[in-house]
C-alpha positions as CSV (number, residue, x, y, z in Angstrom):
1,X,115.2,99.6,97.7
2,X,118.2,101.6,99.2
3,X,120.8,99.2,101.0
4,X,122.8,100.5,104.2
5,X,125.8,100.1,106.3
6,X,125.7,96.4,107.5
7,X,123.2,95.5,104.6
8,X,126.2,96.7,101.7
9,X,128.9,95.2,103.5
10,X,127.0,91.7,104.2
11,X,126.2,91.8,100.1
12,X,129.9,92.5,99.3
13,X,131.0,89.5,101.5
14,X,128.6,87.0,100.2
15,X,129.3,88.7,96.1
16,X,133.0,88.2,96.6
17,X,132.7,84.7,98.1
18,X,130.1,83.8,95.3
19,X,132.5,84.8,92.9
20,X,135.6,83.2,94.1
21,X,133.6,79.8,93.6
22,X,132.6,80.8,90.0
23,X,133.7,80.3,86.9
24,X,131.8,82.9,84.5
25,X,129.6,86.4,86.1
26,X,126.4,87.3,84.0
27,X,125.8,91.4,84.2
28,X,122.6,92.8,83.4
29,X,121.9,96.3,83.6
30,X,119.5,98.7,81.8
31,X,120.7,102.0,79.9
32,X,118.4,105.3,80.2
33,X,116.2,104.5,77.5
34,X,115.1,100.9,79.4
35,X,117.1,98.5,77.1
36,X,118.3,95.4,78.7
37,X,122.1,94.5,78.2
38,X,123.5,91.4,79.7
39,X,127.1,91.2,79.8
40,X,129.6,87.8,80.2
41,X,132.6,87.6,81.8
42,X,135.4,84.9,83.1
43,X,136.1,84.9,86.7
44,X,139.5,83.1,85.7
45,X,141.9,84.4,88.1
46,X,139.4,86.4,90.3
47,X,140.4,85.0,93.5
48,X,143.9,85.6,92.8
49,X,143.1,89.0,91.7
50,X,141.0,90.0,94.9
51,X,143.5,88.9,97.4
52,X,146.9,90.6,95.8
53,X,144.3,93.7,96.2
54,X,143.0,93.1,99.4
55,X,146.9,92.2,100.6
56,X,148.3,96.0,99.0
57,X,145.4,98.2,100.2
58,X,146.0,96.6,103.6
């Protein structure tokens, strides 16, 4: 399923505010041979993070 315009930008917004309530992201993603990897990671300091980039590519 391809995602456009409005679609990506309304996914982004709801990603990013998902994450700024989080504590840990869960990544899964398949290579080319079909084998899952799931990937952990903290979201310590990801709100901070977000806004200094938002504020200097502003």
């Amino acid at each position: 399923m391809a995602l456009h315009g409005f679609q990506v930008i309304k996914l982004k917004k709801k990603m990013i505010k998902t994450m700024k309530k989080g504590s840990r992201i869960m990544i899964t993603a398949y290579n080319k041979s079909g084998s899952q990897t799931i990937d952990h990671y903290s979201l310590l300091g990801f709100t901070k993070a977000y806004n200094t980039a938002k504020k200097s590519c502003t």
